[in-house]
Backbone as CSV, one residue per row, in Angstrom:
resi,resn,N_x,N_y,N_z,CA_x,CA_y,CA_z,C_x,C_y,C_z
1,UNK,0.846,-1.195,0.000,0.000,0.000,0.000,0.879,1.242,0.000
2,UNK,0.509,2.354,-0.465,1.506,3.703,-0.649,0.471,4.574,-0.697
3,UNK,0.852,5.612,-0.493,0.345,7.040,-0.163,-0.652,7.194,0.483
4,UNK,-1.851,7.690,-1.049,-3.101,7.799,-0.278,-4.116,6.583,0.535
5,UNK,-3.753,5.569,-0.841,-4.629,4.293,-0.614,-4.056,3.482,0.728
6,UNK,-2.626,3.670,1.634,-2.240,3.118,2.991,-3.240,3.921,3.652
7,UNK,-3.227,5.336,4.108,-3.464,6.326,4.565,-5.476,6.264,5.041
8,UNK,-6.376,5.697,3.477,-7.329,5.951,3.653,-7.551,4.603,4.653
9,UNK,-6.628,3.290,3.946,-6.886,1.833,4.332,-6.816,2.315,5.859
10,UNK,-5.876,2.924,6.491,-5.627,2.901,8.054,-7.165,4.066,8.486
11,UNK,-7.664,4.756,8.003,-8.534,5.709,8.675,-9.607,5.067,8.694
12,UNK,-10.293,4.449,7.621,-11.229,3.267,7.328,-11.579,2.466,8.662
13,UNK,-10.304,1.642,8.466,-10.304,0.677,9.550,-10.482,0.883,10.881
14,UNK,-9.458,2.166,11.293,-10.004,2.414,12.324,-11.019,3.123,12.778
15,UNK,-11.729,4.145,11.911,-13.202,4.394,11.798,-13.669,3.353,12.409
16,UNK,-13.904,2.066,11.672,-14.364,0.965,11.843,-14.243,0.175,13.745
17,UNK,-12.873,0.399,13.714,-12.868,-0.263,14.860,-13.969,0.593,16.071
18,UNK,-13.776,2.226,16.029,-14.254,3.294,16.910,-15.804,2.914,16.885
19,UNK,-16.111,3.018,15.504,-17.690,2.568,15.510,-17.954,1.817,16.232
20,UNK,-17.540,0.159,15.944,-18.448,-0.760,16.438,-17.701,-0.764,17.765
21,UNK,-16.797,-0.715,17.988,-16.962,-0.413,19.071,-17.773,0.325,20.364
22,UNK,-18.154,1.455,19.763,-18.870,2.343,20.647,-20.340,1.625,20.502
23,UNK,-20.872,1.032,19.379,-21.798,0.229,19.290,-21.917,-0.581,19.976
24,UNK,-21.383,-1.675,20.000,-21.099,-2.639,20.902,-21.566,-2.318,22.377
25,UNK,-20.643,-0.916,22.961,-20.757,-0.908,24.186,-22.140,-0.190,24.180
26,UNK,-22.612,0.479,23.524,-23.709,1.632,23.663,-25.283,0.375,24.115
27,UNK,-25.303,-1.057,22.855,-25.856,-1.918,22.914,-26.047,-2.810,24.340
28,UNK,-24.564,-3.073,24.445,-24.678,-3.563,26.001,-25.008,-3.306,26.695
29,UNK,-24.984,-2.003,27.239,-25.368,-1.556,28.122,-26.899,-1.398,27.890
30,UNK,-27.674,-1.156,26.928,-28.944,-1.245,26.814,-29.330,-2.501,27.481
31,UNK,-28.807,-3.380,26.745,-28.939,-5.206,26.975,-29.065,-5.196,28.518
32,UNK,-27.948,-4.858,29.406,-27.799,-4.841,30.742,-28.810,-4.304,31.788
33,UNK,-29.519,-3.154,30.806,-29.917,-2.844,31.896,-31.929,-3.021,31.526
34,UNK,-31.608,-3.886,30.409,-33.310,-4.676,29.939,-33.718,-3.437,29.203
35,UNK,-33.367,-2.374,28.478,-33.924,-1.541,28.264,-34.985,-1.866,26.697
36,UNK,-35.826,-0.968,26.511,-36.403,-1.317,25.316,-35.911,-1.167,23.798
37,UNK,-36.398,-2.566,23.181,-35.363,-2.238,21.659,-33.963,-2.567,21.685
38,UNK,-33.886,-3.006,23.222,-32.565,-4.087,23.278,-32.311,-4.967,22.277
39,UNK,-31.335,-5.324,21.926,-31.448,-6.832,21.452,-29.884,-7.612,21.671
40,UNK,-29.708,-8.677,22.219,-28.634,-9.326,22.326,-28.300,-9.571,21.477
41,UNK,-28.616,-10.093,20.022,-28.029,-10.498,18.871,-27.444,-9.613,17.911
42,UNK,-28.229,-8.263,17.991,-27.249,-6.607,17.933,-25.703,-6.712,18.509
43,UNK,-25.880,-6.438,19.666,-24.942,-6.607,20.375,-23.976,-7.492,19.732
44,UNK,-23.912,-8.352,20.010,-23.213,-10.034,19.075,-22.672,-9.331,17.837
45,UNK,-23.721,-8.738,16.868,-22.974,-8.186,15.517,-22.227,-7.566,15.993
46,UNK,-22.364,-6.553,16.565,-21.957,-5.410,16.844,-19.884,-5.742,17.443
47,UNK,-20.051,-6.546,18.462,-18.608,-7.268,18.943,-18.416,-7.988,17.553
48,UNK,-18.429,-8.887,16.975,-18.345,-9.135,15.618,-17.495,-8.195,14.831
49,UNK,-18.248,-7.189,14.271,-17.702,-6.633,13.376,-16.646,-5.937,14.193
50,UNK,-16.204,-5.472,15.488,-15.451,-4.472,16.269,-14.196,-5.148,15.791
51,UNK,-14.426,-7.209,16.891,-13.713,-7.851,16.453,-12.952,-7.880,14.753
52,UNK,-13.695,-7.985,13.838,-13.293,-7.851,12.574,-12.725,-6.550,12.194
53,UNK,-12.708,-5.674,12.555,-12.087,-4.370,11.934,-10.650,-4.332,12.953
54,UNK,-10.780,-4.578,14.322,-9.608,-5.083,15.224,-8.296,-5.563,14.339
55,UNK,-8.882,-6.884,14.171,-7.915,-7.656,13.481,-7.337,-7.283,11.841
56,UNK,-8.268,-6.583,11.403,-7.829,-6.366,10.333,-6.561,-4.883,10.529
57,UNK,-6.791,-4.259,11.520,-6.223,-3.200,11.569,-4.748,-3.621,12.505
58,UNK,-5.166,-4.967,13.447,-3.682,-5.768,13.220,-2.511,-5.944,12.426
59,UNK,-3.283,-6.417,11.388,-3.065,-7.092,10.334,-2.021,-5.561,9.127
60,UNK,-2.903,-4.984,9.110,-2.242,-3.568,8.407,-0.890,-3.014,9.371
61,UNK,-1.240,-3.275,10.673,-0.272,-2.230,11.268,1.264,-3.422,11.362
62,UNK,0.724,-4.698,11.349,2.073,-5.756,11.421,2.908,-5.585,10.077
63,UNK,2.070,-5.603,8.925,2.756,-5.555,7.702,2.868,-4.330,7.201
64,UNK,3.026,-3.378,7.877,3.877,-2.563,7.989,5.112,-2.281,8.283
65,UNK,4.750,-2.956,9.820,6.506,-3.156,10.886,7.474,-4.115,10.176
66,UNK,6.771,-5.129,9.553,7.356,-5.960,9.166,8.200,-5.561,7.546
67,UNK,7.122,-4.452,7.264,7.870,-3.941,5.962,8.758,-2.951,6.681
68,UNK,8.949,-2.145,7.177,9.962,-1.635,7.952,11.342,-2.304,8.283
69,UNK,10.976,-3.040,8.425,12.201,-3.964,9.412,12.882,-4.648,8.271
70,UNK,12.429,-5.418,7.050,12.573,-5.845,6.231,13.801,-4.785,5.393
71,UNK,13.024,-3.321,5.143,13.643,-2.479,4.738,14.957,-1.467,5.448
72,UNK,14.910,-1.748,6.925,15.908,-1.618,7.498,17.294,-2.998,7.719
73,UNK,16.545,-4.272,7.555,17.888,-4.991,7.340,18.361,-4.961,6.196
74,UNK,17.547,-4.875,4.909,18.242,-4.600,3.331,19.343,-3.613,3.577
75,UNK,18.855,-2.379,4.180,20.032,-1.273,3.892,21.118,-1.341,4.791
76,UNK,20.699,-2.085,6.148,22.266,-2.856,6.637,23.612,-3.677,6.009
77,UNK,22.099,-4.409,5.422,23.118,-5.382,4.617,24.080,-4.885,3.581
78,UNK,23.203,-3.952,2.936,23.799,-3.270,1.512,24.833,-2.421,2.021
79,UNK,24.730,-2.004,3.188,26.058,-0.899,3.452,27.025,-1.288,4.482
80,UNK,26.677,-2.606,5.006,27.659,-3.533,5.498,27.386,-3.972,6.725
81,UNK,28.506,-3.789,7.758,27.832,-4.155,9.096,27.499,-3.040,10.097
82,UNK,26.973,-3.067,11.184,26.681,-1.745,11.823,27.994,-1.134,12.076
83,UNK,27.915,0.471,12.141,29.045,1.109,12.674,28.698,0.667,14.400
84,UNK,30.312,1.105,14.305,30.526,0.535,16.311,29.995,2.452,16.971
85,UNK,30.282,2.972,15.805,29.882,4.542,16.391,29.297,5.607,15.182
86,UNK,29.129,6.905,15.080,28.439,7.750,14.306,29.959,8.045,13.472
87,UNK,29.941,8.658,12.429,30.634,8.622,11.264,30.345,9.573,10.672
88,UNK,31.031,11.091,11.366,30.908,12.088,11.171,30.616,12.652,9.436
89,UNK,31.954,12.075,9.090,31.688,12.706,7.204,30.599,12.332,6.706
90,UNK,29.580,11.005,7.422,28.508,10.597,6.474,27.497,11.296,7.106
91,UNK,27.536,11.590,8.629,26.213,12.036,9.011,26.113,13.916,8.490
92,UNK,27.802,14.434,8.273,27.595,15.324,7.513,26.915,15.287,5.940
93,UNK,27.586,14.459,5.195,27.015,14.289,4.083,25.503,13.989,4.049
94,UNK,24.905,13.860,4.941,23.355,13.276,5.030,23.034,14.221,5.475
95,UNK,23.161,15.251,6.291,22.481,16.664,6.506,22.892,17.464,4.904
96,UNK,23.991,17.596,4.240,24.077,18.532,2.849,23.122,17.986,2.172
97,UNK,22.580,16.807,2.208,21.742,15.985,1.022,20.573,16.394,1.812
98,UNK,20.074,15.974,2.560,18.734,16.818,3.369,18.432,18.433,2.943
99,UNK,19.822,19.393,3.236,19.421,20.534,2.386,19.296,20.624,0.861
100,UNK,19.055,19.862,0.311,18.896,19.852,-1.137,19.971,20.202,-1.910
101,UNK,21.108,19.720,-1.114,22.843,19.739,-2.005,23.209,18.595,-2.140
102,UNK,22.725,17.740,-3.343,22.916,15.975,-3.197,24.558,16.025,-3.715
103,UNK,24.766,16.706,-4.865,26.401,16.636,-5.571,27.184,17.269,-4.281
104,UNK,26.729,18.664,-3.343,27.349,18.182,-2.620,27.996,17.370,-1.907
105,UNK,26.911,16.385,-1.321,27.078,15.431,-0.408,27.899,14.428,-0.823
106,UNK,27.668,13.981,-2.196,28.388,12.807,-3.326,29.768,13.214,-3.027
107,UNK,30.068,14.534,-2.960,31.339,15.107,-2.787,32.437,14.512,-1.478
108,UNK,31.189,15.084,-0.270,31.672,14.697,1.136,31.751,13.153,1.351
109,UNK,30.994,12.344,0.217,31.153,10.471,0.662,32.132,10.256,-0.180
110,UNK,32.294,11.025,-1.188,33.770,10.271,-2.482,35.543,10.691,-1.578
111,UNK,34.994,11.465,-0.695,36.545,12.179,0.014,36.478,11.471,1.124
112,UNK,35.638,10.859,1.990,35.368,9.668,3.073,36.047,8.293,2.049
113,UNK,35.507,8.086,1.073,35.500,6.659,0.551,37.315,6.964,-0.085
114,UNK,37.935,8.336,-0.215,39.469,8.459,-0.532,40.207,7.869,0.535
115,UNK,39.831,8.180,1.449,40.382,8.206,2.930,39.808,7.114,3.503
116,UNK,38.857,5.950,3.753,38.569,4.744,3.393,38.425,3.876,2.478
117,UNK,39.041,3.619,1.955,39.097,2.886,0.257,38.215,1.531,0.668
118,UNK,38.328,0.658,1.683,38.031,-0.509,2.124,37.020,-0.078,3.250
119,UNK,35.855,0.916,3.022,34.600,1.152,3.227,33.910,1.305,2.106
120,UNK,33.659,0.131,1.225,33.201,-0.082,0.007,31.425,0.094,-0.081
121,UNK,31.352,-0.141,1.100,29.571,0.210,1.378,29.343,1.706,1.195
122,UNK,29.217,2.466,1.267,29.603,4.129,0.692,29.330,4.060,-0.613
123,UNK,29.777,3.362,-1.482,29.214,3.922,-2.678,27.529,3.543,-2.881
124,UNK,27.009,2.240,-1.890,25.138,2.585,-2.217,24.983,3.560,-2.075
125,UNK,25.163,4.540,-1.148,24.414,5.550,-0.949,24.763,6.526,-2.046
126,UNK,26.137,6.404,-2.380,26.368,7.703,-3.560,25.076,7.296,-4.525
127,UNK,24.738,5.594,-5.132,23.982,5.473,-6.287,23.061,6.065,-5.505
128,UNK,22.335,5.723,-4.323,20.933,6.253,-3.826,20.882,7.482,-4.238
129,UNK,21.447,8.436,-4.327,21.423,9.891,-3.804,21.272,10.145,-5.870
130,UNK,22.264,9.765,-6.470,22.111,9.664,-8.388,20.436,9.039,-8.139
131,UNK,19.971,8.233,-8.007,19.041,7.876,-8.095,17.348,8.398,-7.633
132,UNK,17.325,8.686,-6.268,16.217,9.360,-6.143,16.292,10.899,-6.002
133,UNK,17.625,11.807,-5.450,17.764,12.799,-5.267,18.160,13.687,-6.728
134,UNK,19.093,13.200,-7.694,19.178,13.671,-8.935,18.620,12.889,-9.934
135,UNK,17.431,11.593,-9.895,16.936,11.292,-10.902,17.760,10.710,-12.000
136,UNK,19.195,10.273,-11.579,20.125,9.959,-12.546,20.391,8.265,-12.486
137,UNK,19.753,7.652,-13.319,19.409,6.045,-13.264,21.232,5.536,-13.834
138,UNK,21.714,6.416,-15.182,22.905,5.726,-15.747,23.686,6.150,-14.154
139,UNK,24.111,7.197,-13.802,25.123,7.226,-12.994,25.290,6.287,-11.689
140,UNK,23.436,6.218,-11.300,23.089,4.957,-10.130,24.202,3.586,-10.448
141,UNK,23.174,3.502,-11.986,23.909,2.090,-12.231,25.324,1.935,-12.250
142,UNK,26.548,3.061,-12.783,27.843,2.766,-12.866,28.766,3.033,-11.744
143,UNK,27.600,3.224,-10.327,27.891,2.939,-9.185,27.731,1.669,-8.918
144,UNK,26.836,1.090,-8.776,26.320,0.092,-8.486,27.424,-1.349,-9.418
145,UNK,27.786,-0.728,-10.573,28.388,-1.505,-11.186,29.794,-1.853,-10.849
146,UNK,30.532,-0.348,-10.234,31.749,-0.508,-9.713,32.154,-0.928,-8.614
147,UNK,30.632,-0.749,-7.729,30.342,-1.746,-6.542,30.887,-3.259,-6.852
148,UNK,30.127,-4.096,-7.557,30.068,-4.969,-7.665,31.102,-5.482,-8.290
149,UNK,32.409,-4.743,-8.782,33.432,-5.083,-9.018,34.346,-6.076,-8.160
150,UNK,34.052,-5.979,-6.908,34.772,-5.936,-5.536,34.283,-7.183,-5.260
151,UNK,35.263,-7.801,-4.144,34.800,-8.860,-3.640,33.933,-8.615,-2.197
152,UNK,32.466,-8.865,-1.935,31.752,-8.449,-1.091,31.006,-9.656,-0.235
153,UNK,30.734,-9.451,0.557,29.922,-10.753,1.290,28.397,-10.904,0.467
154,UNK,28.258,-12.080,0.418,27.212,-12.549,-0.405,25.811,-11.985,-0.449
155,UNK,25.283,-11.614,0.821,24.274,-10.670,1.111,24.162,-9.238,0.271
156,UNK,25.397,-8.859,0.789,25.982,-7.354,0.551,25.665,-6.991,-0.953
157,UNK,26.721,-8.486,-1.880,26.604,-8.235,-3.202,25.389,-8.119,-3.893
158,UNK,24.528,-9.665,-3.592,23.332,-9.894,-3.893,22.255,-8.414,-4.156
159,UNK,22.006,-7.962,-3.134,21.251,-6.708,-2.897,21.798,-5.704,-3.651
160,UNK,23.134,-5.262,-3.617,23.044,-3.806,-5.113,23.370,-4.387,-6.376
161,UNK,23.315,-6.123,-6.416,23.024,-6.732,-7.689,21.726,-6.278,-8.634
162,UNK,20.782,-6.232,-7.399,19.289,-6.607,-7.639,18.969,-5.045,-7.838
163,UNK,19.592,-4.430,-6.968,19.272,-3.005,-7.308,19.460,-2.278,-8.800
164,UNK,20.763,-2.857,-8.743,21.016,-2.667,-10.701,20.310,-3.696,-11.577
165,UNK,20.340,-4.941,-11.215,18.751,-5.458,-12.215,18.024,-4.243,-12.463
166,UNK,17.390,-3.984,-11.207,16.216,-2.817,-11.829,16.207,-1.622,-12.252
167,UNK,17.385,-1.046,-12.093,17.899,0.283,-12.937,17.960,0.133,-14.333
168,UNK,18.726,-1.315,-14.652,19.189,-1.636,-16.022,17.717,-2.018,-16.707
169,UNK,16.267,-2.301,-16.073,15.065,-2.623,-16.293,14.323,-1.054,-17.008
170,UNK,14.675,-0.264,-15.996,14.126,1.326,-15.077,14.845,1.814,-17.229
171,UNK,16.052,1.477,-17.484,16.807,2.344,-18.617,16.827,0.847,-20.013
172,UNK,15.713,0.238,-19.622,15.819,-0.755,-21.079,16.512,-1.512,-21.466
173,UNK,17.290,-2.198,-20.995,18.397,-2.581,-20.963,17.912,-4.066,-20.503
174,UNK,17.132,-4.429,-20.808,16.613,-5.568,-20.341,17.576,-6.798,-20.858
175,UNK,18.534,-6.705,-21.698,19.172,-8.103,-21.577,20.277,-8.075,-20.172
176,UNK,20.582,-7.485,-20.367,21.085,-6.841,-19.339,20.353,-7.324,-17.571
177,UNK,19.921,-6.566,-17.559,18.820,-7.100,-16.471,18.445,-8.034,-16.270
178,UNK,17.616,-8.896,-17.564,17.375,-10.441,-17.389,19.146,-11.413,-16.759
179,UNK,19.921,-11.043,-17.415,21.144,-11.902,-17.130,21.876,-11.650,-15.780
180,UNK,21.589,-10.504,-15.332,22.066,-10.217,-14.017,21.039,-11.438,-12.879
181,UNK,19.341,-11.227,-12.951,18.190,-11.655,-12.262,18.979,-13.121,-12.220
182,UNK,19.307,-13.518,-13.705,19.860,-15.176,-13.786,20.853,-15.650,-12.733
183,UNK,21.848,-14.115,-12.854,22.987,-14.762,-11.933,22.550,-14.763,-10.185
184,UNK,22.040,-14.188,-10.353,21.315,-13.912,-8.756,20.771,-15.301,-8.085
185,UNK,19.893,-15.693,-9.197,18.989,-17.040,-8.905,20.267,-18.357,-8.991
186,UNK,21.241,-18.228,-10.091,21.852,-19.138,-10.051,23.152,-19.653,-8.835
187,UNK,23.811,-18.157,-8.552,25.022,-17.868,-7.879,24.576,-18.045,-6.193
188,UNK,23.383,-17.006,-6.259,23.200,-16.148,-4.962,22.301,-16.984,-4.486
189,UNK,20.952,-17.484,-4.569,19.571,-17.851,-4.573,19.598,-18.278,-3.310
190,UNK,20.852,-18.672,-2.497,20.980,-18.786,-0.801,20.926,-17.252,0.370
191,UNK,20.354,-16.165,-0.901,20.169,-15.101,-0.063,19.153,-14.504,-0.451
192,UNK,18.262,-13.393,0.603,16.829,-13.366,0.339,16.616,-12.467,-1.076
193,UNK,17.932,-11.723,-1.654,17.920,-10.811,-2.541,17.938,-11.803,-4.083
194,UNK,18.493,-13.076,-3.819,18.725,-14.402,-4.614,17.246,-15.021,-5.285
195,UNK,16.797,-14.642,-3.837,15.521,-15.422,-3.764,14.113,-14.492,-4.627
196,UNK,14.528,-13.727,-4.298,13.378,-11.587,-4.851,14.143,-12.229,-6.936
197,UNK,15.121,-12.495,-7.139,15.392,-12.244,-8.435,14.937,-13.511,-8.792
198,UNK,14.560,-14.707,-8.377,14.278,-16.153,-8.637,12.691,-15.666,-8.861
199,UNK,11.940,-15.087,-7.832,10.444,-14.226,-7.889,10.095,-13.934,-9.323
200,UNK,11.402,-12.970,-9.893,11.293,-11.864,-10.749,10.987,-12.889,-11.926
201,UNK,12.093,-13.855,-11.682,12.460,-14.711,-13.011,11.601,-15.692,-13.605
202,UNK,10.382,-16.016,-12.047,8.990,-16.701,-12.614,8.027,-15.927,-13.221
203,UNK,8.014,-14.758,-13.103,7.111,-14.281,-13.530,7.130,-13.728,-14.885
204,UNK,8.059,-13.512,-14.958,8.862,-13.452,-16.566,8.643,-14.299,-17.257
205,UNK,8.786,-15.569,-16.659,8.310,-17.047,-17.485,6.967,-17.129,-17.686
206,UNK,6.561,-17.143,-16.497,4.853,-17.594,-16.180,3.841,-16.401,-16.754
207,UNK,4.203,-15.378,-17.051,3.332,-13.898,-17.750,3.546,-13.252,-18.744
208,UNK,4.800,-13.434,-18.965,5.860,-12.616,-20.492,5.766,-11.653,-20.089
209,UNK,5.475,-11.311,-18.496,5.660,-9.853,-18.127,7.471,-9.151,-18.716
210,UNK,7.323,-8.070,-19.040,8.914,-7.013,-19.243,9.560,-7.386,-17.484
211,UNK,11.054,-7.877,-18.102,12.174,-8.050,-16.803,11.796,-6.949,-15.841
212,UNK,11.720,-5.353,-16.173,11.660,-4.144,-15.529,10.279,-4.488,-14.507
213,UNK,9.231,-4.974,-15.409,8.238,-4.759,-14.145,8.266,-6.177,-13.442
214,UNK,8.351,-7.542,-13.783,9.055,-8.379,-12.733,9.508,-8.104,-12.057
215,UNK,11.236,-7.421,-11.975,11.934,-7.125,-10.970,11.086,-5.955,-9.589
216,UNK,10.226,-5.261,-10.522,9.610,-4.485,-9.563,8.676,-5.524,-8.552
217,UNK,8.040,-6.164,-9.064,7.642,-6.480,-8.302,8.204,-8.202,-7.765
218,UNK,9.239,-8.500,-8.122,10.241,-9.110,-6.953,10.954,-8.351,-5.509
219,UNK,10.756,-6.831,-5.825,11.288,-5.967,-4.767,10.705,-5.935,-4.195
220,UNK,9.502,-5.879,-4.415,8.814,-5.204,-3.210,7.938,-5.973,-2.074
């Protein structure tokens, strides 16, 4: 769910829950105290549906967290292991990119990554920043590509593998893309990013859906 349609799904629901709820109790208490036009089997709906909008609004708020969490171990993985502490040049570079100076910031992580050569996780974020902050898909990718030059832990690689699958999808390049998804499923497929391009690669088969919108929706 995204934007509006999460947004209305959560107000809905809990509309829902407030209602029957207050129903419920407004009923009972009629029920309780014998009043007229009672009815116990009101009531009954009434917990019913409370129950049902409850759970459903469970249900929305878990797969959420769970998409959260999901999306916070990806970008662990992709940028390596936790720092033991804060990392001044990046948390600078992440305030210049917040003020709407992304080439700045590219600036402040390429002079970190001079002075760490073997903090190879640094360059996702340079593609991130080409990618959603300047809209620049080729430059994403020939990050992502020089990334993957390197020898990386299998997780690590897997994930800005998959990320460039879908850039190279995102810019047409679909042989490209299809053969990367392959190596993923073939090489990697023991990692969950292995497993998202194995997704991509049935559905490609099973729909003649375009690699680009497979992979999209292997991501997500």
């Amino acid at each position: 769910m995204k934007g509006i349609t999460k947004t209305a799904a959560y107000v809905a629901v809990a509309i829902g829950v407030g209602v029957f709820a207050y129903c419920y109790a407004h009923e009972h208490g009629l029920v309780a105290h014998q009043q007229t036009g009672a009815s116990r089997s009101r009531m009954m709906v009434y917990l019913g549906l409370f129950i049902f909008f409850l759970i459903g609004l469970t249900v929305i708020a878990a797969y959420e967290v769970s998409k959260f969490v999901r999306s916070r171990a990806e970008k662990w993985i992709l940028q390596g292991r936790a720092p033991t502490g804060p990392v001044p040049e990046l948390e600078e570079a992440e305030r210049i990119r917040a003020s709407g100076r992304p080439l700045d910031a590219i600036g402040v992580i390429r002079e970190y990554l001079q002075a760490h050569p073997y903090e190879l996780q640094v360059m996702a974020r340079i593609a991130e920043i080409y990618r959603y902050d300047l809209n620049n898909d080729l430059a994403a990718a020939l990050e992502y590509e020089e990334l993957l030059k390197h020898k990386l832990p299998d997780d690590q690689w897997a994930w800005a593998a998959l990320h460039l699958a879908k850039l190279y999808g995102r810019r047409d390049e679909l042989d490209k893309s299809l053969a990367l998804l392959e190596r993923l499923d073939t090489e990697y497929g023991h990692t969950v990013a292995g497993r998202r391009a194995k997704k991509a690669l049935d559905q490609v088969g099973s729909s003649g859906t375009s690699e680009s919108e497979a992979e999209e929706g292997g991501e997500g």
